[in-house]
Backbone as CSV, one residue per row, in Angstrom:
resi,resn,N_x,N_y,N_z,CA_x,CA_y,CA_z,C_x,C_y,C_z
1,UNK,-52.025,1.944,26.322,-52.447,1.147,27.445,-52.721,-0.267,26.953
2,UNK,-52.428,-1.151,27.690,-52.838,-2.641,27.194,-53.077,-3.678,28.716
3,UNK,-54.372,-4.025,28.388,-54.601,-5.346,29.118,-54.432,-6.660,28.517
4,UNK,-54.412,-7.205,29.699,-54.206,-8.605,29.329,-54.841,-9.726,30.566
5,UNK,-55.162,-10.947,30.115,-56.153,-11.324,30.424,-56.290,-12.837,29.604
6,UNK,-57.359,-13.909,29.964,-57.639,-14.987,30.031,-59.198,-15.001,29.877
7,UNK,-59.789,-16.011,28.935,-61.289,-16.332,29.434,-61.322,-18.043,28.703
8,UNK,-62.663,-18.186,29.551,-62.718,-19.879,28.578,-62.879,-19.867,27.560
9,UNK,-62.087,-21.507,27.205,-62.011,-21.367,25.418,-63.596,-21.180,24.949
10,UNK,-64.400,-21.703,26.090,-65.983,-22.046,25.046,-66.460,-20.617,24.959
11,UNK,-65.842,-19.434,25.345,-66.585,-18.168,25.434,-66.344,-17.536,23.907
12,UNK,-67.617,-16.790,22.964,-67.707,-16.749,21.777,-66.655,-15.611,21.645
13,UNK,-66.443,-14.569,22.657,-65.257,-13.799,22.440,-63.535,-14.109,22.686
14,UNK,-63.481,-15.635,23.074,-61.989,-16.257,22.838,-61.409,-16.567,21.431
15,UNK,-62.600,-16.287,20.337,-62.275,-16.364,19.102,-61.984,-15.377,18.288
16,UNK,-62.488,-14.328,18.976,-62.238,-12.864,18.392,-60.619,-12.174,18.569
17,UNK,-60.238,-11.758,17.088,-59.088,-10.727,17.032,-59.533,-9.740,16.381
18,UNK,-58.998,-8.563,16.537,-58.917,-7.564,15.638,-59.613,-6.393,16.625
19,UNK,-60.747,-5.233,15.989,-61.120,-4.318,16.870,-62.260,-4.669,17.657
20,UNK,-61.701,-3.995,19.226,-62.931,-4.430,20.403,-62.921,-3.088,21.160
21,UNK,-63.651,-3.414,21.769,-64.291,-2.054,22.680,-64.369,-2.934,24.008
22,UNK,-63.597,-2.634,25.512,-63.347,-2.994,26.733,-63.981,-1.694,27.428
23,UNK,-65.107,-2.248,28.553,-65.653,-0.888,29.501,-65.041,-1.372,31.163
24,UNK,-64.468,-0.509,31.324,-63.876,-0.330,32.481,-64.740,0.216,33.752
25,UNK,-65.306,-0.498,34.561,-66.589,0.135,35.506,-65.481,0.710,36.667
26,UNK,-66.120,2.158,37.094,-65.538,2.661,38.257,-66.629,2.475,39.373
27,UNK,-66.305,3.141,39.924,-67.575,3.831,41.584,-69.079,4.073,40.739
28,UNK,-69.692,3.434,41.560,-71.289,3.731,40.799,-72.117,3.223,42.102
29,UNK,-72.952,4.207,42.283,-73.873,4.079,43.283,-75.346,4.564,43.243
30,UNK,-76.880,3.773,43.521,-77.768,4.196,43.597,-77.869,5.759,44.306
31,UNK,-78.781,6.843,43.394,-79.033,7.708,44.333,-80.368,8.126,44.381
32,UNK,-80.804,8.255,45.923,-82.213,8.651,45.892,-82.702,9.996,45.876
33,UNK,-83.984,10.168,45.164,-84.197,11.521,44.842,-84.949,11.746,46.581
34,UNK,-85.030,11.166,47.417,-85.171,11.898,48.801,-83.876,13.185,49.352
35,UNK,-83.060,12.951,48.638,-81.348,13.531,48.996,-81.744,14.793,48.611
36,UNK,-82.580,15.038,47.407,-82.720,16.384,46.981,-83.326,17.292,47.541
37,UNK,-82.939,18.587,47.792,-84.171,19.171,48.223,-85.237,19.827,47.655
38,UNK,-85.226,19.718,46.107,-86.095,20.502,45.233,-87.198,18.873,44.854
39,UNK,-86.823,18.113,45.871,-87.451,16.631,45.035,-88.936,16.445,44.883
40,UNK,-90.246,17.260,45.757,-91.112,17.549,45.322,-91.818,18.723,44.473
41,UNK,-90.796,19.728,44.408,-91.097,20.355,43.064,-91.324,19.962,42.161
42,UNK,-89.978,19.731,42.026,-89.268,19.207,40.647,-89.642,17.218,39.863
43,UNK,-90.562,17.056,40.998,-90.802,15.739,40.837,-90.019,14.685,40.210
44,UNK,-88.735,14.891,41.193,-87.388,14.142,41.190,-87.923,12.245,41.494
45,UNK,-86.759,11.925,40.147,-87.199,10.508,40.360,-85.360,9.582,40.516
46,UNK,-85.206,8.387,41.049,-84.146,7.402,41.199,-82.963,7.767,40.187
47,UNK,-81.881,7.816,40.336,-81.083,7.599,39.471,-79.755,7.072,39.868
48,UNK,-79.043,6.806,38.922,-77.770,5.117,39.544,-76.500,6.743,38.759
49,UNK,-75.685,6.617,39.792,-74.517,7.743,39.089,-73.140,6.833,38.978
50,UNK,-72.053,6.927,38.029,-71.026,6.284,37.843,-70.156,6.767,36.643
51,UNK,-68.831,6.326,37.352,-68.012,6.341,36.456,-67.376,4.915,35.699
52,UNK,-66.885,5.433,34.647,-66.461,3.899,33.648,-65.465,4.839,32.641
53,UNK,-64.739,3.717,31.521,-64.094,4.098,30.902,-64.201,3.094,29.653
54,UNK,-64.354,3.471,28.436,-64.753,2.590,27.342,-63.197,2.985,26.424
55,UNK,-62.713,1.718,26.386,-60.858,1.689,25.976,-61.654,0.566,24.179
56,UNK,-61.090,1.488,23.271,-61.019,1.025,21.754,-59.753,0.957,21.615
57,UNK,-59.543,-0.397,20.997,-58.251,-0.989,20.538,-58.465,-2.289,19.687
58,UNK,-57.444,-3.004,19.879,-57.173,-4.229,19.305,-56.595,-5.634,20.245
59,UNK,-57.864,-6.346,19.696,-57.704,-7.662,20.518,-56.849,-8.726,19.773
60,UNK,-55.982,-9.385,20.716,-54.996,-10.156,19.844,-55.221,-10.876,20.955
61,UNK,-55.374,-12.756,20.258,-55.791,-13.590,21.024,-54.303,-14.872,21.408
62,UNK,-54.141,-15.460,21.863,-52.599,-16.231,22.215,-53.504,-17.822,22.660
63,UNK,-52.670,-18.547,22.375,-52.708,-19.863,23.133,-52.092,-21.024,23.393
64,UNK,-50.729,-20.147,22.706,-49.261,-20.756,23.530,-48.761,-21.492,25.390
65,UNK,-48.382,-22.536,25.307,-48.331,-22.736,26.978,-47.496,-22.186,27.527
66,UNK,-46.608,-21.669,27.095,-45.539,-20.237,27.882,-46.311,-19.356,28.034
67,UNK,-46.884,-18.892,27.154,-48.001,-17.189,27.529,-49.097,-17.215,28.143
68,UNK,-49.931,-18.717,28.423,-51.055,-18.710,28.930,-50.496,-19.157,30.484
69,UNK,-49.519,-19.805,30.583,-48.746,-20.102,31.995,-48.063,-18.561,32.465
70,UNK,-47.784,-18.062,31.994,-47.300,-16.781,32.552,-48.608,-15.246,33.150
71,UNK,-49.539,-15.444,32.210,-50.861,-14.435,32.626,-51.529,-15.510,33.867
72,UNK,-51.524,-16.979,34.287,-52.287,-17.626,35.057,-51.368,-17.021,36.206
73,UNK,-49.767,-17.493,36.087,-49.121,-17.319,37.289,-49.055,-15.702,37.905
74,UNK,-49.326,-14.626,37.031,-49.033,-13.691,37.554,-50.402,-13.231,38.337
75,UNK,-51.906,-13.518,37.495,-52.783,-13.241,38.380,-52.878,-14.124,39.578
76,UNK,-52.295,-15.069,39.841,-52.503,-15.356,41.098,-51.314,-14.890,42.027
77,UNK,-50.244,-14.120,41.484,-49.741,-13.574,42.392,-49.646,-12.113,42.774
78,UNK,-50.319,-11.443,41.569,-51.529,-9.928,41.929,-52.255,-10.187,43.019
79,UNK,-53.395,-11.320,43.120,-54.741,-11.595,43.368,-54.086,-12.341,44.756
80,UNK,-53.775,-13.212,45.109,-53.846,-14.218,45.802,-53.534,-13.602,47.336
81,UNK,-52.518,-12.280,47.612,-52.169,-12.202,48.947,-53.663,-10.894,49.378
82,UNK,-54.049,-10.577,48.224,-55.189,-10.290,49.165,-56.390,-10.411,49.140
83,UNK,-56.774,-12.242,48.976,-57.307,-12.912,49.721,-57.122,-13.783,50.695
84,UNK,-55.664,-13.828,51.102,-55.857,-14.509,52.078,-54.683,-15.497,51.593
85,UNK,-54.654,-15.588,50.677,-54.166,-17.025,50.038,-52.548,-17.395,49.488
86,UNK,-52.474,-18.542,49.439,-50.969,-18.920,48.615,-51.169,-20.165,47.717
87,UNK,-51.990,-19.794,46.943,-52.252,-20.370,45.890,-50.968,-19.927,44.612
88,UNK,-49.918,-20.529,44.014,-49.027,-20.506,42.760,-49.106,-21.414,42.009
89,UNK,-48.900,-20.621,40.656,-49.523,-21.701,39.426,-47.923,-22.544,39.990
90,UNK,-48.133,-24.234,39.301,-47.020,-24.806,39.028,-47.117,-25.543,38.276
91,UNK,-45.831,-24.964,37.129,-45.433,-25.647,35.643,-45.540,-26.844,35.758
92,UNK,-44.408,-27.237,37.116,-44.259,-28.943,37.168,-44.901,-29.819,37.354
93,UNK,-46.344,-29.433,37.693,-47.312,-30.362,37.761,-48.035,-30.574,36.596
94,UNK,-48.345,-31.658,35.954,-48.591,-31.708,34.425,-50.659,-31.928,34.773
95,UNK,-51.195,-31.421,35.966,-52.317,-31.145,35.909,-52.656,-29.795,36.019
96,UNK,-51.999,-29.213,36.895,-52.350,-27.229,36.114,-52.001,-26.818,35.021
97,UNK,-50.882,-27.986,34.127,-50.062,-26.924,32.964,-51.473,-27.596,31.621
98,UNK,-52.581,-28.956,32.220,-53.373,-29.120,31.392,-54.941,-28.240,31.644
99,UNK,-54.227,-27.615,32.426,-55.970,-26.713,32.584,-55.656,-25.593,31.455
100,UNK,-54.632,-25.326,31.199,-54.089,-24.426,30.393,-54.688,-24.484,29.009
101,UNK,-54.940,-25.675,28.610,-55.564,-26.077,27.309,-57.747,-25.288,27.051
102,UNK,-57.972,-25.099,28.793,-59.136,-24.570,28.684,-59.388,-23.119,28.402
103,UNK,-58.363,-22.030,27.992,-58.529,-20.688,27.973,-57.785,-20.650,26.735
104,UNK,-58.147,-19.108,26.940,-57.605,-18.653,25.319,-57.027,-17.074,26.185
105,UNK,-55.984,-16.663,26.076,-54.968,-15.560,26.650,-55.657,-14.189,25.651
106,UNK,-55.252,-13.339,25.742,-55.744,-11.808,25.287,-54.729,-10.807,25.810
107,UNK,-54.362,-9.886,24.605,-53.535,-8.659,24.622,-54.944,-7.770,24.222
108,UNK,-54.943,-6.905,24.657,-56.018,-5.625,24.211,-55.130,-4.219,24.272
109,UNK,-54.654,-3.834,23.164,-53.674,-2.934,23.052,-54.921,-1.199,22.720
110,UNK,-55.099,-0.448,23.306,-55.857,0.421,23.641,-55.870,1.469,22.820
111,UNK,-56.481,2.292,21.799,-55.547,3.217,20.852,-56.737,4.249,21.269
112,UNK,-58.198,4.320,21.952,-58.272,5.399,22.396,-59.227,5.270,23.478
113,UNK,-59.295,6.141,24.663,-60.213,6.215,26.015,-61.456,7.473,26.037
114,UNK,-62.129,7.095,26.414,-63.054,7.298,26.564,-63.368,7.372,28.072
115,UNK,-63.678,8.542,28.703,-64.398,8.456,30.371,-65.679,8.793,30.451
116,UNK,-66.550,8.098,30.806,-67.755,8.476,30.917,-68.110,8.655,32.603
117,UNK,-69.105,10.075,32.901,-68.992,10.485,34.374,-70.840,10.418,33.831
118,UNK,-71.459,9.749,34.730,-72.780,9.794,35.320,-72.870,10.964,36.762
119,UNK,-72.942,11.842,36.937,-72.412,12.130,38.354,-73.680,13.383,39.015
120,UNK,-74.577,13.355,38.700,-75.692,14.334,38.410,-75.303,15.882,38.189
121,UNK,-74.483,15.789,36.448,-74.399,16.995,36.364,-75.419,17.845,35.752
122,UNK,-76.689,17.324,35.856,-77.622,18.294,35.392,-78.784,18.323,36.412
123,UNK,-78.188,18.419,37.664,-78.897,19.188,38.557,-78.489,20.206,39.507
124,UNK,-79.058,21.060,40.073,-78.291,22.317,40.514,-77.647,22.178,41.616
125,UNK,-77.007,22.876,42.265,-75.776,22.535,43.306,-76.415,22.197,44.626
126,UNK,-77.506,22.270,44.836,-77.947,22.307,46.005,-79.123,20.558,46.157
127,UNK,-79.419,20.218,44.929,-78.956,18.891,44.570,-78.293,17.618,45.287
128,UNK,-76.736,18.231,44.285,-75.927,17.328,44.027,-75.014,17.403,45.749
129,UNK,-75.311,18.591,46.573,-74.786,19.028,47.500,-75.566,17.175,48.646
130,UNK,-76.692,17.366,48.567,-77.467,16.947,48.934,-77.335,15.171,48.968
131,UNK,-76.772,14.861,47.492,-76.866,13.552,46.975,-75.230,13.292,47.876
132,UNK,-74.315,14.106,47.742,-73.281,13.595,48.416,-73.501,13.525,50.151
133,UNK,-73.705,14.508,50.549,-74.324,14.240,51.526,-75.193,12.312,52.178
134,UNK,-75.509,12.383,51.021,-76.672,11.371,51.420,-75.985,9.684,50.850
135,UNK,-74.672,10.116,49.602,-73.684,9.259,49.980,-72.805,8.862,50.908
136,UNK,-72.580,10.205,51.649,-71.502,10.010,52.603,-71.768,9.219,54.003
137,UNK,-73.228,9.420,54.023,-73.851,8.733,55.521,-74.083,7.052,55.043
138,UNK,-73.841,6.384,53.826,-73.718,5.243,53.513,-72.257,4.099,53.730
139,UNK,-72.315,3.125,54.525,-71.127,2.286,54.119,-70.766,2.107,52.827
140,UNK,-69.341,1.752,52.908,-69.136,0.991,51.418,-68.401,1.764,50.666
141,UNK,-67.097,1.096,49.965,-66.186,2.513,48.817,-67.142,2.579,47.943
142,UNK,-67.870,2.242,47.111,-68.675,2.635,45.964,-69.538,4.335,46.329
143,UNK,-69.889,4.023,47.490,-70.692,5.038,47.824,-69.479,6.472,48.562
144,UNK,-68.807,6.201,48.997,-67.492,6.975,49.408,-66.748,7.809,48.179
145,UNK,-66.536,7.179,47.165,-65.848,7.098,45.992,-66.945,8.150,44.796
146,UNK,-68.188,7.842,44.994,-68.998,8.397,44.046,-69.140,9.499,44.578
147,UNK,-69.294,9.684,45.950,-69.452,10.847,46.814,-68.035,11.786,46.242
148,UNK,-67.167,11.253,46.808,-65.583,12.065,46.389,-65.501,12.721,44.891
149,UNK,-66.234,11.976,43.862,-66.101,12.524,42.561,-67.120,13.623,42.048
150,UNK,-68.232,13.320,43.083,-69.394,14.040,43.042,-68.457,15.410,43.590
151,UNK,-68.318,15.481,44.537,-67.446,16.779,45.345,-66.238,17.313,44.294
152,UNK,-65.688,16.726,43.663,-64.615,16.965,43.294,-65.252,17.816,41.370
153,UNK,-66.253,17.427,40.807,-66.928,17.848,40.143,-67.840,18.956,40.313
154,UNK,-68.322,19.322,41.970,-69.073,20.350,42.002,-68.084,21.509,42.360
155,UNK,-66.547,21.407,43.021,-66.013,22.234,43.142,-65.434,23.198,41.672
156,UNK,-65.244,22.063,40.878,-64.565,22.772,39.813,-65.831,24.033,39.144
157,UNK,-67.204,23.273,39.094,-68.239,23.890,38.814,-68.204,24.973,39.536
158,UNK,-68.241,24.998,40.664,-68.595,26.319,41.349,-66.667,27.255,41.300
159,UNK,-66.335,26.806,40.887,-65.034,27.680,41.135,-64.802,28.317,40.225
């Protein structure tokens, strides 16, 4: 797996090559211990549930104006139609091709993953039954998404 990517030159990690560690944040959502139903027994307290992914590899840094013009132009044409926008880098203007001089480009070539699941697996099903529940009546994908993994984790459990 490999990302790639841009940051400012003044940032202390535009100087760094060699081995890095990149955390990848998924769905993560506050959950309240009201959701539970053992929550005055058990004198249940707050907890934040989520997923992420921690990618070890190797950072290789660039600051060529072909390679730093090519990662600018493509994120804005990932990024740009859904916001709204038609924003395109252009070479021919010799004032975007000098903003180019402010970043430093990045390959992060990935050699192993790591998933980390926060998802309350150490409480009992009637719980975690509870916490999705109490995601699902919330707006918002974070809370939709944590809910779905929550479900998708208690089925395998109970199956």
């Amino acid at each position: 797996m490999e990302l790639e990517g841009h940051w400012a030159r003044p940032n202390p990690q535009a100087g760094h090559a060699g081995p890095a560690l990149a955390i990848v944040h998924g769905p993560h959502h506050y959950i309240s211990p009201g959701w539970y139903p053992d929550k005055a027994e058990s004198a249940r307290v707050p907890t934040w549930n989520y997923a992420a992914a921690h990618l070890y590899g190797t950072l290789e840094p660039f600051d060529d104006e072909a390679s730093l013009a090519s990662v600018v132009a493509r994120l804005g044409e990932r990024f740009e139609p859904g916001v709204g926008g038609n924003w395109a880098y252009d070479h021919a203007d010799p004032r975007e091709r000098a903003q180019l001089r402010g970043i430093v480009g990045f390959h992060f070539r990935a050699s192993r993953i790591e998933l980390k699941f926060k998802l309350n697996q150490n409480h009992p099903p009637a719980n975690v039954r509870g916490a999705i529940e109490g995601l699902q009546a919330l707006p918002g994908d974070n809370a939709a998404q944590v809910a779905a993994l929550m479900a998708e984790r208690l089925a395998r459990r109970e199956g």
